[in-house]
ChimeraX commands (.cxc) that place a marker at each C-alpha (Angstrom):
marker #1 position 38.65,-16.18,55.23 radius 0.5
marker #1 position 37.14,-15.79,51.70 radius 0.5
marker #1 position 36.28,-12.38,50.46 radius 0.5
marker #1 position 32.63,-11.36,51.33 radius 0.5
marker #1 position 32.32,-8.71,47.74 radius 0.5
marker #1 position 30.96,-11.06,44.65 radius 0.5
marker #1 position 33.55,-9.65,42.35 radius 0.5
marker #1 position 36.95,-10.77,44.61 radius 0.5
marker #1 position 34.69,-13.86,45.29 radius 0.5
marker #1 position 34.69,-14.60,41.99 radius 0.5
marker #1 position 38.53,-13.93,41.48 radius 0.5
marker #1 position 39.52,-15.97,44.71 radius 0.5
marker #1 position 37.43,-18.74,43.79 radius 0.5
marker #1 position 38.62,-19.06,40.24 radius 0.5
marker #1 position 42.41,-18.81,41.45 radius 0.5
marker #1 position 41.77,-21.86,43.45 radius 0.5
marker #1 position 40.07,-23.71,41.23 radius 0.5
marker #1 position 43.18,-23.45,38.77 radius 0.5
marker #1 position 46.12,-24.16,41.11 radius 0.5
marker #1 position 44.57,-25.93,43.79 radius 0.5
marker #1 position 41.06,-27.63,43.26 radius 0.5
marker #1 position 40.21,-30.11,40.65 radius 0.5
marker #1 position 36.48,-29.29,41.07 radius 0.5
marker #1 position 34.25,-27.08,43.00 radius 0.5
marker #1 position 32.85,-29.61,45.23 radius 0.5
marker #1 position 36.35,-30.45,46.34 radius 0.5
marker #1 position 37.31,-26.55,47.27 radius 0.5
marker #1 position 33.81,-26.49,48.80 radius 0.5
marker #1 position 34.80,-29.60,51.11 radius 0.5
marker #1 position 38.43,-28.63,51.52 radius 0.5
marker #1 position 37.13,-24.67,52.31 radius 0.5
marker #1 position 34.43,-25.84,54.59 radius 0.5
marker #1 position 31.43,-23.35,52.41 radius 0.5
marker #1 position 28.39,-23.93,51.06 radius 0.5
marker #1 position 28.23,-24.82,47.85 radius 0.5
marker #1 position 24.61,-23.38,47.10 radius 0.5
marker #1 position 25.47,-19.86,48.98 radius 0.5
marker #1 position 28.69,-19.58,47.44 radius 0.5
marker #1 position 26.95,-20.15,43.50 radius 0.5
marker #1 position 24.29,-18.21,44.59 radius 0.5
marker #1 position 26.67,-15.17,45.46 radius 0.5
marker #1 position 27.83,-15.57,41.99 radius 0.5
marker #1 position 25.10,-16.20,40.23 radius 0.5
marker #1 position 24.09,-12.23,41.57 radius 0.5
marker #1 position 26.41,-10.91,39.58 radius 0.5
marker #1 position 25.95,-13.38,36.54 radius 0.5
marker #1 position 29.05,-15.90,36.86 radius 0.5
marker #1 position 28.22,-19.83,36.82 radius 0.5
marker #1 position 30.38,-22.69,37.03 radius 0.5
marker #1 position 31.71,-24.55,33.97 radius 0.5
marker #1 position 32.08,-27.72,35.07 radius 0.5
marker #1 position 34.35,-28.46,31.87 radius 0.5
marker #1 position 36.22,-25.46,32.23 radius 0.5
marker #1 position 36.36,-25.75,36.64 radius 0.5
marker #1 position 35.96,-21.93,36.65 radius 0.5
marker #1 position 32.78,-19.26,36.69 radius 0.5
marker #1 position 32.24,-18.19,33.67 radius 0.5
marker link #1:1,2 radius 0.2
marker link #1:2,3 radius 0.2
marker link #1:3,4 radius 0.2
marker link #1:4,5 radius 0.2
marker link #1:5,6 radius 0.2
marker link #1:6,7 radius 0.2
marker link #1:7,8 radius 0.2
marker link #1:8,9 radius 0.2
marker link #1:9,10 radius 0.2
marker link #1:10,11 radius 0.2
marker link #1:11,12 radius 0.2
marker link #1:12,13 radius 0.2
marker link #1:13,14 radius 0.2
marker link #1:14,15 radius 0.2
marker link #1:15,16 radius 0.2
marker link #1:16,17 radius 0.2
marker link #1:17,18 radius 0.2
marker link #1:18,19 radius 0.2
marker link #1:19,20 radius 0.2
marker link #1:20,21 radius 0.2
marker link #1:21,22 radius 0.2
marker link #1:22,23 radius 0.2
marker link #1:23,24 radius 0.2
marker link #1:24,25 radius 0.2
marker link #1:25,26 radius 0.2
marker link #1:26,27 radius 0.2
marker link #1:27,28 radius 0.2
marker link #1:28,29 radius 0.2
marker link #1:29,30 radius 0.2
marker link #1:30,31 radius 0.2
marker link #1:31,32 radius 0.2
marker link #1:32,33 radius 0.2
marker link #1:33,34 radius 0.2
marker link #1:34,35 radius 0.2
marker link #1:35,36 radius 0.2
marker link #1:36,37 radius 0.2
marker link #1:37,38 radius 0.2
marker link #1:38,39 radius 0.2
marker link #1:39,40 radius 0.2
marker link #1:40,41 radius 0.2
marker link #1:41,42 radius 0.2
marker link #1:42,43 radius 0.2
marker link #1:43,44 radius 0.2
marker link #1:44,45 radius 0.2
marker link #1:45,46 radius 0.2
marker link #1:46,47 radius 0.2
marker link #1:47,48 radius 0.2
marker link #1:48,49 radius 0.2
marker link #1:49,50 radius 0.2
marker link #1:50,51 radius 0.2
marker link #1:51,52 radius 0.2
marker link #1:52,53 radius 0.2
marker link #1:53,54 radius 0.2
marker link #1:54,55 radius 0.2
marker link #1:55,56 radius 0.2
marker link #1:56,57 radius 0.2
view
């Protein structure tokens, strides 16, 4: 289960880019979530996704 508050979103979602995911449409697929809800959530609390970094910056 991923964390439902933006801010341990963001944290979870960052750690698994870095050890696990090589991009965010991969953890998306692997995860089984919605890409647009999940960058959305983000987005709220003004975190995007660097594709060249794979993290929300």
């Amino acid at each position: 289960m991923i964390p439902k508050d933006p801010v341990m979103l963001l944290s979870f979602v960052n750690l698994k880019l870095r050890d696990f995911y090589g991009s965010l449409d991969v953890l998306c697929e692997e995860l089984a979530l919605n890409r647009q809800e999940l960058t959305d959530k983000l987005a709220a609390i003004d975190y995007h996704y660097d594709k060249e970094r794979n993290q929300f910056v």
